[in-house]
Structures are given as C-alpha cells and as structure tokens.
N, C-alpha and C positions, 0 to 999 in steps of 0.2 A: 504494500500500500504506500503512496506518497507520502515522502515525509511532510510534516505539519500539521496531516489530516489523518491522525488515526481511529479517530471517532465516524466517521463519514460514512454512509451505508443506508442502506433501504432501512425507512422506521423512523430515524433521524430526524429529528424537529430540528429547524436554522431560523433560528433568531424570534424565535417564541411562537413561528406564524407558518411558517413551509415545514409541509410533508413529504421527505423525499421518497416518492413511490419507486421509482428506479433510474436506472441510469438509461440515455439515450444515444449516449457518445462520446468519446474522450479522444483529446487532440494534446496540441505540443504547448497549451497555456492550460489545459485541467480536464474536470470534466465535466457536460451537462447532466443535469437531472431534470427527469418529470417528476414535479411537487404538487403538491395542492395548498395553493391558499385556505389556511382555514378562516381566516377573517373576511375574506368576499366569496369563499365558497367556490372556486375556481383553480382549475389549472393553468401553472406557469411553469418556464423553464427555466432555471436553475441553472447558471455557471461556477461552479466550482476553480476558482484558479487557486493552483499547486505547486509546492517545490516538490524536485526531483530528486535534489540533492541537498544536503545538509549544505555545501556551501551556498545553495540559493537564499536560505533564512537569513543570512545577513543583509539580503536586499528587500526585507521585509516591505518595508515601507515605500520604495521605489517601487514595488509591484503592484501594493494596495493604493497608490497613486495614478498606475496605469491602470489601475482596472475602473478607477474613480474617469481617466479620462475616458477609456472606451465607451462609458456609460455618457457622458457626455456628445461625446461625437454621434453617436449612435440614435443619443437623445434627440439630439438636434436634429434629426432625420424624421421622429414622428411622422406617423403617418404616410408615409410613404410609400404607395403599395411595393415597392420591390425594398425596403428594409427593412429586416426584422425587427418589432417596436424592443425599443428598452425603456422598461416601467421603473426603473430602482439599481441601486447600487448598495449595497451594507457590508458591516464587517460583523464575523462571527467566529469568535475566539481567535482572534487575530487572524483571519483569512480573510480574502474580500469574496464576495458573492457577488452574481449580478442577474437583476431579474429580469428575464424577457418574456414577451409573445410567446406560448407554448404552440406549435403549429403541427396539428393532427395531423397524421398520415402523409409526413415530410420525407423526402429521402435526397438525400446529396446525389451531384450531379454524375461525381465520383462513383458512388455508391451503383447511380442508377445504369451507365454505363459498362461497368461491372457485373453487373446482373442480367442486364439484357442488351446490350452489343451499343455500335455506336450510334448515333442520331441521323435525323436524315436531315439533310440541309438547311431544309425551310424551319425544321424546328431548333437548330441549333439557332439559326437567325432569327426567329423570336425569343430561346434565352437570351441572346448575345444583347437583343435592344432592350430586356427588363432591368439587364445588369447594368448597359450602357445607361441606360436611364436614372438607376441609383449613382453610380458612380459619378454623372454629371450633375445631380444635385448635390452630393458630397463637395466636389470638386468645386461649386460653387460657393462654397460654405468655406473654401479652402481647405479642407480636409480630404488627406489625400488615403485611400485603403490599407494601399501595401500588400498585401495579402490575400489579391484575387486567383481565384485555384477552384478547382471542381470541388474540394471536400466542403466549400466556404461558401457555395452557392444551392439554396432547397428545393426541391419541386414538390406542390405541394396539392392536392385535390381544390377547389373552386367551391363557390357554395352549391352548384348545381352539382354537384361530386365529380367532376371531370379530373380523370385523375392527372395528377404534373402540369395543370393549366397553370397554377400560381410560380410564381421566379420571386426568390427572396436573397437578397444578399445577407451575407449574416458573419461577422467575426468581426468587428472593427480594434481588435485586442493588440492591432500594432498600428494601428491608424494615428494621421499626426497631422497638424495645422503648423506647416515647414515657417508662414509668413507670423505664426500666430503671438509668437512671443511666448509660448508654453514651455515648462522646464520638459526636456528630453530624459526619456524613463529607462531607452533602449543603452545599452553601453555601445560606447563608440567603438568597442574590439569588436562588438558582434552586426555581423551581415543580419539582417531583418529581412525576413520573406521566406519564400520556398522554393528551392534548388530545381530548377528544371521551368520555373514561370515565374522568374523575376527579370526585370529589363538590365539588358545588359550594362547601360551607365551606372544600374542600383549594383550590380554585382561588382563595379569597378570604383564604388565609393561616391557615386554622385547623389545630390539630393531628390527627394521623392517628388514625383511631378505628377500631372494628369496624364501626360503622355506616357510613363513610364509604368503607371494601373493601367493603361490603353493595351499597352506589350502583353501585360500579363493576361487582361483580358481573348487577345488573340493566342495564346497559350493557350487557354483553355476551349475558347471553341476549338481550336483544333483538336485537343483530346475528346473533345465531344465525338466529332464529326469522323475519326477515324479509328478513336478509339485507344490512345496512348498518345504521351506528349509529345511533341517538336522536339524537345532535348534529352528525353528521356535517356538516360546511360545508369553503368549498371553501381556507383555513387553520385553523394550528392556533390562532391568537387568535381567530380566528371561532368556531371549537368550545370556547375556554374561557367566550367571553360567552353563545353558545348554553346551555353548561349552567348559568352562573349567572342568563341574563336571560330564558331562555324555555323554555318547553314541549318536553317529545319527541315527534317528530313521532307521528302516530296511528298504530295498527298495522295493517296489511292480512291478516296473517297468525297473527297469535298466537295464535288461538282462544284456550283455557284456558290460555294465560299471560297473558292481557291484562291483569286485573285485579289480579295478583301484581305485572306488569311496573312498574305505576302505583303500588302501594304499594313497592314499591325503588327508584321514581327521584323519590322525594317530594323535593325540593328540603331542607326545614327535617330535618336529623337528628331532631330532639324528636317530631314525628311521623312516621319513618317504619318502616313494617316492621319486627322483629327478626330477627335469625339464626332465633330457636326457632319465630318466626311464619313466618318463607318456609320452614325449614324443614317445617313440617307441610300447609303449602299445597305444594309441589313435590312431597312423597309423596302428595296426596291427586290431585294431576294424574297421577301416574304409575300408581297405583293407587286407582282410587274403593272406594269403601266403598259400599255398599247405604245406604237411608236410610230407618228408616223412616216409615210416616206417623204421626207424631206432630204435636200442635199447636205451632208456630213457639216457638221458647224464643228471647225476643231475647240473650239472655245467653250465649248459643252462638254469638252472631258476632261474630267478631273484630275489633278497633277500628279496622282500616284498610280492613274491607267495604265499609263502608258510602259509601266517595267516589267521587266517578267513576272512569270508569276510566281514562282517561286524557285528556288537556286539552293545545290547540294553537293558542297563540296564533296570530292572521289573519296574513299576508300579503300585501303590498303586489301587487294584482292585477296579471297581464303582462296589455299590451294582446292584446286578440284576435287574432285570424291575419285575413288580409285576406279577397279575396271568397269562397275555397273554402269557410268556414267559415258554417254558416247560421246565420240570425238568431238561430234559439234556441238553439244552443250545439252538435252535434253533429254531427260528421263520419264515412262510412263510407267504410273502404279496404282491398283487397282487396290480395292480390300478384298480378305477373305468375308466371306457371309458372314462370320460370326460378330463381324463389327457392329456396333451399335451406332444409332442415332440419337443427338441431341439438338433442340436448337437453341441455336445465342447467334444468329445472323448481323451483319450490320445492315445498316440502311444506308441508300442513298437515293437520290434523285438526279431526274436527267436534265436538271435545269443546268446553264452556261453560266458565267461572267463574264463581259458586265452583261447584268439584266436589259431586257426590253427599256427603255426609256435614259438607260445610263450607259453616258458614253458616247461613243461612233456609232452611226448605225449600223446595224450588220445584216440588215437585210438588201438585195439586189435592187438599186435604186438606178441603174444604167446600162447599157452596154459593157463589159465584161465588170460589171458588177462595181462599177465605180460611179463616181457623182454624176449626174445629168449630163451628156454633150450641150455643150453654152449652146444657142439656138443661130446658126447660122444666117446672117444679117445678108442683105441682096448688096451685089456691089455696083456701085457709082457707071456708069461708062466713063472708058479714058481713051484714051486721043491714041489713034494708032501709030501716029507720028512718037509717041512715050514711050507705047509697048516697043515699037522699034529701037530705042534708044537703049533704056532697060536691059531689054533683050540682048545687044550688040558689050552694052557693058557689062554684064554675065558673063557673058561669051570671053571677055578677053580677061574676065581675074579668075574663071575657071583653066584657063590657056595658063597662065602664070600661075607662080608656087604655092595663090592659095589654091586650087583645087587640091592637093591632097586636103588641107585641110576643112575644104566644105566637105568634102565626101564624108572624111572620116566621121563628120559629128551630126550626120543624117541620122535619123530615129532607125535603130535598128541594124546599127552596120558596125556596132562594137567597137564606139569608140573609148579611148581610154578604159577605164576600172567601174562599169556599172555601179558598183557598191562601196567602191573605197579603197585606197591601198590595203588597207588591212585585209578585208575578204580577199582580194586580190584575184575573182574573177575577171577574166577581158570579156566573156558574152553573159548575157540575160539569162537567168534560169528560168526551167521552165516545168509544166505541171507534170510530176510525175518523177521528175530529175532524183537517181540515188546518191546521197552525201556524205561526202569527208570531212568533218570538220575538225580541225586543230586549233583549241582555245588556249588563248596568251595565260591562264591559270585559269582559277577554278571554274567549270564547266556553268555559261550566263552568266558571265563575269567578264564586260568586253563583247569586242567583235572576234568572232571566229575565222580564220583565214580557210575559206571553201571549197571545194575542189571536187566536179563531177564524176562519180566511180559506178559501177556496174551496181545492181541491185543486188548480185549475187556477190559482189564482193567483199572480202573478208573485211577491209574498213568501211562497210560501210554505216553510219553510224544514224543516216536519218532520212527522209523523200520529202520533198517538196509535194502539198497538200493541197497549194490553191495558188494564185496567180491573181491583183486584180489593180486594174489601172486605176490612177488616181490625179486629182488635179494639177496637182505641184509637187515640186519635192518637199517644200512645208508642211504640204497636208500627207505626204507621205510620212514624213517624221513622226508628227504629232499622232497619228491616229493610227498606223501601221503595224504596233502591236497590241490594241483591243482589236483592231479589225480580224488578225491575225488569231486572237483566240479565239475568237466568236467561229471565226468560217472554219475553225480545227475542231471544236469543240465537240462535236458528233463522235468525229473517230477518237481524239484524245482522250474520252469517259470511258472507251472500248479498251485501251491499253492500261496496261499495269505501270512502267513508269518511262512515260513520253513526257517531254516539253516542250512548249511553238515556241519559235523563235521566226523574228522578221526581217527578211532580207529587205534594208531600205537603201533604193537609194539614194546615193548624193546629188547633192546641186550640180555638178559637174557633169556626174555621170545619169542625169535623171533621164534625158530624151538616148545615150546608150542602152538604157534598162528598158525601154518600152515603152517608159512612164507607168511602171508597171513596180507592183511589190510582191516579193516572192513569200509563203506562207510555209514553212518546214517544220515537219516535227520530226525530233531529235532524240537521242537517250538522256536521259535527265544526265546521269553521270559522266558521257563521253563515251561511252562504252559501244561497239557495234550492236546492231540492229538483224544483223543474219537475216534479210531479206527485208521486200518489200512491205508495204503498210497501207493502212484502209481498202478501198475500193482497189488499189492496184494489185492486190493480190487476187488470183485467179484459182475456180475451183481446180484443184489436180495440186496444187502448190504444197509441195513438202517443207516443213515446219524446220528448220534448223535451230530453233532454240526457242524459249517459250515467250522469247521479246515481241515474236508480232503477234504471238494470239492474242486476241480479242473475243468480249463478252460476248456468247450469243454464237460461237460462230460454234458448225457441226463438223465434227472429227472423226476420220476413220482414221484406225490404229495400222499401217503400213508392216512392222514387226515393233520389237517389243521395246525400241528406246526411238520411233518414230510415225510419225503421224502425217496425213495430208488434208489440207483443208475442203470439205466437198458444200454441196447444197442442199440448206435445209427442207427443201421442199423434195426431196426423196428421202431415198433411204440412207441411213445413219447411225454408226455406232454411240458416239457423246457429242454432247452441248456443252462446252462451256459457261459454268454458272458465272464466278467472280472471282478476284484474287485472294489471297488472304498471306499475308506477313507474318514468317515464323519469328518466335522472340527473339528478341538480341540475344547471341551470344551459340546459337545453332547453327550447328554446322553444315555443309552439304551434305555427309552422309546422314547428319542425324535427320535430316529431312528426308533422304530419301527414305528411310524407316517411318517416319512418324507422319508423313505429307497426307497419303488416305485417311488415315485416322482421325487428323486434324481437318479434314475439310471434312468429314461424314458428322465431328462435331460443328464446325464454325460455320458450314457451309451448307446446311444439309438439304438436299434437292428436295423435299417434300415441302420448301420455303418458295423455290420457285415452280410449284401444282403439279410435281411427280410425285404419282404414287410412293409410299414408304415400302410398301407391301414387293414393288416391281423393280424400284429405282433404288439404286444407292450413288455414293459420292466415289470416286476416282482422282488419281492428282497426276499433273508430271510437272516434273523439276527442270528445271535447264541454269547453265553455269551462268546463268545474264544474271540472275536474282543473287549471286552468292558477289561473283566478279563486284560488282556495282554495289556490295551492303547492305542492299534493301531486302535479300533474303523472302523474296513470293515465289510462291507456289501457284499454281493452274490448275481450279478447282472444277471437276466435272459432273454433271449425271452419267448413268453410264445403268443398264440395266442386269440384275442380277444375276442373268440366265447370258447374260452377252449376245443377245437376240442385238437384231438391229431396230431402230424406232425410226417411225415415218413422218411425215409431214405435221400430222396435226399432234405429235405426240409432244408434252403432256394436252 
C-alpha cells in the first residue's frame, strides 16, 4: 500500500462525509475512489493523491498545494461539458483529496481502445474536437494541461444512454498558468508529462504552451485511430528521444486524419497546426461540406496542407528469416483448423484528407483535371503588311543562335530540369512511370533526385498515380501536394505503407513539365516496391512481396511462398481483409509463426460477413514489413476446406 495512506480502503469515511465504496482507478499522482456523499446523499469521485516513496513525504506540502491548484484550475473550468467538474479540494490526515463529478459508466480512451480495437476516423474526430474544445477554454484561462494522453480522457454514456457519446477531459494534476504568477509545485529536475505524448520543446526543457497540449493532443488521436502511439518504444527514455529525434511512425489506419495527424505532430511549435486550424479540419472530417466546382483559389489552403503527410525516418533493417522465407520477400501461411477466432478488429473509414470543402479542390474541374481553360477571346484583325513583317523577323532570329534556344523551351520538348536540379529529370513524367528515388536523408525530407526504372525493377521504389495540369507554377507549388493526396487517396487507403509525394515543377522548368504535376506514391521508408501499384497492376500479376497488395484484392496461391493477383468476379482462392502490425520488437521468423494466428485474432473474417463456420483468417509475410520497421503482415479470408469462392462470396 502507498506510503502515507495506510488506512485507505473500501469502508473508509474521508473527512466525516465520503464513503469510499471502491476504487475506480489509480494513476502516477494516487488513486480514484467511488464514495458516497453522505451529506447530499450522492455519489462522487474521490482522488486520493499518494506518496510512493518515503522520500516523497518531505514534499508534503508542495503536493497538498498542487493538489489545492489542480482543484482550482479545474474549478475554473465549471461547467464545461468536456471537463470533469471539481466540486472541492480537502485535506484528510495530512493527505489532500479532491472531489469531483462521479461519471457512471466512464471508460478511458486508453482503456476503451484496448478492449475493442482502434477508432474509426470520424469518431476519433469528434473526440479530438471535445478535447480540443476543453483544452481551448483552459488555454484561455491561461492554463495550460500538460498531460493530455488517452488514460486522461473518459467516454462516457449521454442521458439518452448512448454509450461513449460524452468526451471529458479529466486530470488537471500537472496543469499550470506558465503567465500566472503561481508558485511552481513540479521540481525543476523532473520532466512533467508522459513519455511517448509530450511535445518535443517540453521534452527538451521549454515552457508549456497551447501548442505544445496541441502535440500531445495529436499523440493521442493517433493512438486512437490506429491503435498505439506515434513514439511508442519499448522505454520511456526511448519514447522521449523518439519524439525529439524522429518521425511518427506512418499510419495504416487514419484515413482522413492523416494529414491533420502530421500537421499536430510537427516537431518545430512555429510551424505547426493551430487550435483554430485542427479545429476546423476535425469538423470538416466529421462533417464534409459539398464543394463546389469552382477554379482552385490557392488562398483557401491552409499553411500546413500543403507538407507531406507524414515522414518516417529508415530503420536499421532485421536480417531476413532463414530458408522459409523466399528470395523475393514473401511468405504465405495459412492456420490449422484448430485455430480459434476472436474479435478486436480496428476500424476505419474511407474518407481522404483534406475533406470536401478544405483545401484544393480535388474534384475534375477541367480538361486533364486542372483549372478551367481561360475562355479564348476573338482576335482583332491585323494588317497583312505586320503579319509579313513579324513573320520575316521570326524567320531570321530562328536563322540565328536563338533558334536552339526557342526550340529548346517549346512546351514539351524537355527543356532544361522539369523539376529542379535536385530531381534532376530532363523529360516530364508520366502516368504510370516506375520510380527510383534517392533522398538527400530521411525519406520526405527534401527533394528526391528521380530516375525512371522498369516496374519490375529491383529499385524500384514507387509509380506515378496521376498526372494533372495546372495554371502556373504558383498554383502548382501551393496546391500540388493536397491535390496530390486527394487524387492518390483511393489507392493509398488500399496499401499498407505508401506515401504521395508531388512532383512540382519549377518556374523555369514549368512549360518543360507540360505545365503539368506529377502524382507518385512511394515506400514511406525508401525501401522498393517489387512491382507495380493500383490500377497498373494486371490480373495474372505475381506478387513479389506483400508491398503492392492491396485491400480487397483476390489471390490465388501460385505454390507455397507465392501468389498472383486475379479477378474478383470469378473464381478465387483469398481476399485480402486488412493489414495488421506485429508488436515492436518481432521478429521475421516470429511472424512467420504467429502471423495466422494473429490475424484469425485481430482480423477475423466473420468482421468483414464471412461465415465463421466456412471462412477463416490466412497471412503472408514478405521482407518489405521487417526491411522498412513497420513489421505488417497481409491478412486474409481464405476458406476452411481451401475450396475456391466466387463472385458474390461472402
């Protein structure tokens, strides 16, 4: 039991008036109790804050002082439907207590994720704006959290009993008014927050700001939405270097959070996100807006659209699995019958970023899917005696040394670097193009210097997805990579870990490029692609690694470490359900052992309306998932009897 509180326990009278009926929960400041008022005849919750260690008792009163402020901060929040009310603060036998809101049938967001898989988009984006909402009335108040985290946030049933409809924020037990003048309770040796969703200026000693609860707040949807954190490692020194030295890892699940996710966990505060800008992106995820077709206004997209969407630094590759594992990278595995099923599925949805109404538009508002052609105006008559003239002085600065240089910078005829010294293309890509890309370090960091290679080729690392002209090189700049994820976004929700990148070009190079911008998806990590991607793949096409499979698509198993892709409206061995991420610290072989097993739990095909009774789950492995970090596996139905399934089946 903690020291200071040896008395403490269900039965317990606190301060002549609380019944502590039981405990609810206990964290890294005490623990909560369900009590019963016996003076108004009601239940309340009970915080218990505890030392852990006898040397904390000397800080007696520095604690019962912070616990005095939390209650205040907290206070000040009244009524607020996303904070938990604090009714009282008291001390009881030298410990402080603090009375709050009891809130029935509450479960942390932690909790609730853990129990039943991750969230789907649209509802993580209505947590994200209840939170965002408490957290900008704090932040008004001056009071900053510190301490935003899934354990710290409740879902709760609604008076209509709708269960997880309520979002409460709750723990304000390290919160602090930075401008406020208040004596400071935290000691200046210890880091305040939680290793793995604290912003990386807090991790590196800077003061606590709105934007830096903003970081943590994008911490946590993303554990929502995919189901573990962004920095997750396997301590918590590891999770504070994580968020100051690297990237979050890529997201498999966030659909239309992806892009929002990336602008809240921007490392540099100066650029990242505002409250008022996630703001209006989480309502535009939760509720799109029609859009109409109007011509692209770059002025309408907001200053953190425009960057990738998310970036993840490489990984020191694990060596291969031994012989099971074939030459090109993929393995398939199948369970025995006796495997059982459970479900814990994640969710997602097929929604994009940016939403309908935010941003560029990304619907086809022109000929090759660019802004309106201006409207060609009737020309003047001119004197034939001019066109002759004209015409004769053409004629002779073509005759002289500028004709190479008209030629060369005719639309189309590859003049200079389309895209820039750094790509260091001389022609336009074009749709379908397979790519080599070499990034100046870590992979969406910079321009990548490009170079067209075979789709079969062993580098090749990504295909160009779309193609589409545009007014200017400006409006290519500014708008070129929402455009760019909006027109990938179909196939990019089909892959495990793909990332758009936009080929723009330069001012220089813009009428060499076509006046055209090129649309690629890439390996998030740098790592080859073993074939082609989306629509470019053709039924008959053998699978050399499990990088291009895609959700949804139907497999027949070729022999026993290869597969080719066919069509689902005949006959077919598996369907590809969805991916699923083995924990850190899994090896290649231990996946190939545990991969069926793991997906008949995480994945289990009676989630997407295959019989239990007929179907079960199937996996294959390939060396892209280990190579690259990311550690997924390709999870499938697959029928018990290994009959084949046809068109309408399930």
């Amino acid at each position: 039991m903690a020291s200071g509180s040896p008395q403490s326990g269900v039965g317990r009278v606190i301060a002549g008036r609380y019944l502590l009926l039981n405990q609810l929960g206990s964290g890294g400041m005490g623990h909560v109790w369900l009590a019963h008022d016996q003076r108004l005849a009601c239940e309340v919750a009970l915080k218990e804050i505890v030392f852990r260690s006898p040397g904390e008792d000397g800080d007696r009163s520095a604690r019962v002082a912070r616990a005095r402020a939390e209650a205040r901060h907290a206070a000040g929040l009244r009524g607020h439907p996303h904070v938990v009310t604090v009714h009282d603060v008291l001390e009881h036998e030298g410990l402080p207590w603090i009375v709050m809101e009891y809130v029935p049938g509450a479960l942390d967001l932690h909790a609730l994720v853990t129990q039943r898989g991750p969230l789907a988009p649209a509802e993580c984006a209505r947590v994200g704006l209840a939170v965002l909402d408490a957290l900008t009335a704090g932040h008004e108040r001056g009071v900053m959290h510190r301490d935003v985290k899934p354990a710290n946030i409740l879902l709760a049933p609604d008076r209509a009993g709708s269960p997880y409809a309520r979002v409460l924020l709750t723990d304000y037990g390290i919160s602090v008014q930075p401008d406020g003048g208040e004596t400071r309770y935290t000691q200046t040796s210890v880091l305040v927050g939680t290793a793995g969703y604290l912003a990386p200026e807090r991790a590196q000693g800077g003061p606590p700001t709105a934007a830096a609860d903003l970081f943590s707040l994008g911490c946590t949807l993303y554990y929502a939405v995919e189901g573990y954190g962004p920095f997750d490692r396997d301590s918590g020194l590891a999770a504070l270097t994580a968020v100051v030295l690297e990237e979050p890892r890529p997201t498999l699940r966030a659909g239309a959070l992806e892009s929002l996710l990336a602008a809240m966990l921007t490392k540099n505060p100066v650029h990242r996100i505002t409250a008022e800008e996630a703001e209006a992106a989480l309502s535009a995820i939760l509720t799109p807006q029609s859009h109409p077709r109007t011509q692209f206004d770059p002025g309408s997209e907001p200053p953190w659209a425009g960057g990738p969407t998310h970036t993840a630094a490489p990984r020191a590759p694990e060596p291969p699995g031994p012989s099971q594992s074939h030459a090109n990278g993929s393995q398939w595995y199948a369970p025995s019958a006796a495997q059982e099923s459970s479900a814990a599925p994640g969710q997602e949805t097929p929604a994009t970023w940016p939403p309908p109404g935010q941003g560029p538009s990304p619907w086809p508002i022109g000929q090759g899917y660019g802004p309106p052609p201006a409207t060609t105006s009737r020309r003047r008559p001119r004197h034939r005696v001019l066109k002759a003239l004209l015409a004769t002085a053409l004629g002779l600065a073509l005759a002289g040394g500028g004709a190479w240089y008209a030629m060369a910078y005719l639309p189309g005829k590859g003049a200079g670097k389309p895209y820039g010294e750094a790509v260091g293309l001389t022609t336009p890509l074009q749709d379908g193009d397979c790519i080599d890309a070499e990034w100046p370090g870590t992979p969406f960091s910079g321009e990548p210097a490009l170079k067209v290679v075979g789709c079969d080729d062993r580098n090749n690392e990504g295909q160009v997805l779309a193609v589409f002209e545009t007014g200017s090189a400006e409006e290519a700049r500014t708008g070129a990579a929402a455009q760019c994820e909006q027109r990938t976004g179909e196939t990019r929700k089909k892959l495990a870990d793909i990332r758009a990148f936009a080929a723009v070009p330069t001012a220089d190079g813009f009428d060499a490029a076509d006046r055209r911008v090129a649309c690629l998806l890439l390996d998030a990590h740098g790592f080859p692609v073993y074939g082609p991607l989306g629509d470019n793949r053709k039924p008959g096409t053998l699978f050399k690694d499990t990088a291009t499979m895609q959700k949804r698509d139907c497999l027949d198993k070729v022999s026993g470490n290869r597969a080719k892709l066919v069509s689902c409206d005949g006959p077919h061995e598996q369907q590809v359900l969805d991916f699923f991420r083995m924990p850190p610290g899994t090896s290649l072989d231990d996946a190939h052992d545990k991969a069926p097993e793991t997906c008949q739990k995480e994945i289990p095909p009676q989630d997407y309306g295959y019989d239990p009774s007929v179907y079960e789950a199937a996996a294959w492995v390939g060396n892209s998932g280990w190579n690259s970090g990311t550690r997924f596996v390709v999870c499938t139905a697959i029928r018990q009897d290994r009959g084949t399934m046809e068109k309408d089946e399930p």
